[in-house]
N, C-alpha and C positions, 0 to 999 in steps of 0.2 A: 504493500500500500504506500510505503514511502518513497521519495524518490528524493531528488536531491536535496540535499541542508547544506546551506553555505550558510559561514562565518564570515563576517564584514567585524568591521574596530582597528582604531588606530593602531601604527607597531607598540608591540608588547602586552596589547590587551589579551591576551591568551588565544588566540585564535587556532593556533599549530595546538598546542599542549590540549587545549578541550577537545579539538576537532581527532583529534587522536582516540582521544578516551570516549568519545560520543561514538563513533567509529567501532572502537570494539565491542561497546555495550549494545550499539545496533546489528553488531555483525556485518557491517557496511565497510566499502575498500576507504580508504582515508586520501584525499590527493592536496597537494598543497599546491597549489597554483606559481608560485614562486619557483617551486623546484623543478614544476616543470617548463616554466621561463627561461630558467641557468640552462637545464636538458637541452635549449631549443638554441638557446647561445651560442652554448658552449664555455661560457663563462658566466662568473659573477655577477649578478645584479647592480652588485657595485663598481664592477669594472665598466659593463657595460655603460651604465650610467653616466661615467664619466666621461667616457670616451663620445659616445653618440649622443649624450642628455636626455632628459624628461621626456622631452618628445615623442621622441622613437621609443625608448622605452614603452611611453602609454599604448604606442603601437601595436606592438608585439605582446603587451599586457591584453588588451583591446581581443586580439584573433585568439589566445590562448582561454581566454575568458567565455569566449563564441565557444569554440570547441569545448571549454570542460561542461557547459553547462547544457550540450546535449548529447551526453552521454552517457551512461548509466546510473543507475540512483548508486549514492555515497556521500560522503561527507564533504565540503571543498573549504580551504581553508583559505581565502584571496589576502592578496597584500592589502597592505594599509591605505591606498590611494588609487584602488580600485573605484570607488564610487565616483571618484573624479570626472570620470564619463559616462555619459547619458545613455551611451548604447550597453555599458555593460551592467547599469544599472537596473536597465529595462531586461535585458539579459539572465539576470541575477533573480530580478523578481518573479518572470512572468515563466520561468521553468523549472523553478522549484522553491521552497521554505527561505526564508535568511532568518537570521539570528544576529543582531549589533549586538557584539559584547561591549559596554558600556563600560570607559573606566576615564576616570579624571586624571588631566594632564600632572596635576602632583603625585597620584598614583603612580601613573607609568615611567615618570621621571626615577621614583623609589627602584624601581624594576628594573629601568633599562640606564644607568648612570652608568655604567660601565661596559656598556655595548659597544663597542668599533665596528660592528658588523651593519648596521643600517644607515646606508647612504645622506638620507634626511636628516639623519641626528648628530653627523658630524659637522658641528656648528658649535662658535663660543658660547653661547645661550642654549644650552639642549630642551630645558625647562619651556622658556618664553618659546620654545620652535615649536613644543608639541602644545603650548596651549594655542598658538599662532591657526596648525594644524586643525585643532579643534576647534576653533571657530569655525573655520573654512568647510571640515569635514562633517561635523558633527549632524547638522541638517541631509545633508546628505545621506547620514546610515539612516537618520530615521525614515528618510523617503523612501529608502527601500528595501529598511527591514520588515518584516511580518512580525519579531519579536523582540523589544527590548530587553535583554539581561544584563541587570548591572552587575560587573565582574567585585567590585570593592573588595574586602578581604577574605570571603569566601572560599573554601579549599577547589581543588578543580574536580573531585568527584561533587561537592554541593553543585557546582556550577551543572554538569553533565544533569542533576538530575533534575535544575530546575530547565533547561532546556526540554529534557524529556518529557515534564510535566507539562509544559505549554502544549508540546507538542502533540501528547494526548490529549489535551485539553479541546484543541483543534481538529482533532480527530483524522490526525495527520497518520499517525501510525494506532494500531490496536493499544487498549489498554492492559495494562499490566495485571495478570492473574494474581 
């Protein structure tokens, strides 16, 4: 009955890490949009970024986003600045579930203050960047979530099952025996 759940939230809001565990509690394959980006690369997200910039990037974000979401039901887990475009937005909603894990830019700051791995957060102000972010994005996940869950301090099994609960709620998937 179910078919695809995409994760949408800024970097760090747990999207990989739920979408994993949501994943095996579904018995659903897990894909991370991201990895299959680099796959398509051949390189880092990061490198590529630099070399080509945003642009293209969103590009290649853009076709990879088209193809995962019509594919088999699963889990997907999009980068952070997915919502930035309309067509993947429309993409996202209108072929399966989303879920905006919800988390405040002093949260994710706690979480990702020592990251080097995400392109965007390498700035003197990492803080001000992701509340910046959150401005810009934050309407965005709501436009094309189906679900808000606020991630705050919650362990990632609560998280999983308040996902799941919605989910049944919506009668997205059977209910739990």
């Amino acid at each position: 009955m179910i078919g695809l759940v995409s994760l949408i939230g800024l970097p760090g809001s747990g999207k990989s890490t739920v979408g994993r565990q949501l994943a095996r509690r579904l018995q659903l394959p897990f894909i991370d949009s991201d990895h299959w980006i680099e796959a398509q690369l051949g390189c880092s997200i990061r490198e590529y970024f630099e070399r080509e910039g945003e642009a293209s990037f969103r590009d290649v974000e853009a076709q990879v986003i088209d193809e995962l979401t019509q594919g088999p039901p699963g889990i997907l887990s999009t980068g952070g600045g997915t919502v930035l475009r309309a067509e993947n937005r429309t993409n996202l909603q209108t072929r399966g579930k989303v879920i905006y894990l919800k988390s405040s830019p002093d949260e994710l700051f706690r979480r990702l203050r020592h990251d080097t791995q995400r392109p965007l957060l390498q700035v003197a102000d990492p803080l001000q960047r992701l509340r910046d972010l959150y401005t810009v994005r934050d309407p965005l996940y709501r436009q094309t979530a189906h679900f808000v869950i606020e991630t705050g301090r919650p362990s990632v099994a609560s998280l999983v099952n308040m996902i799941l609960m919605q989910l049944e709620l919506a009668g997205d998937i059977p209910q739990a025996n």
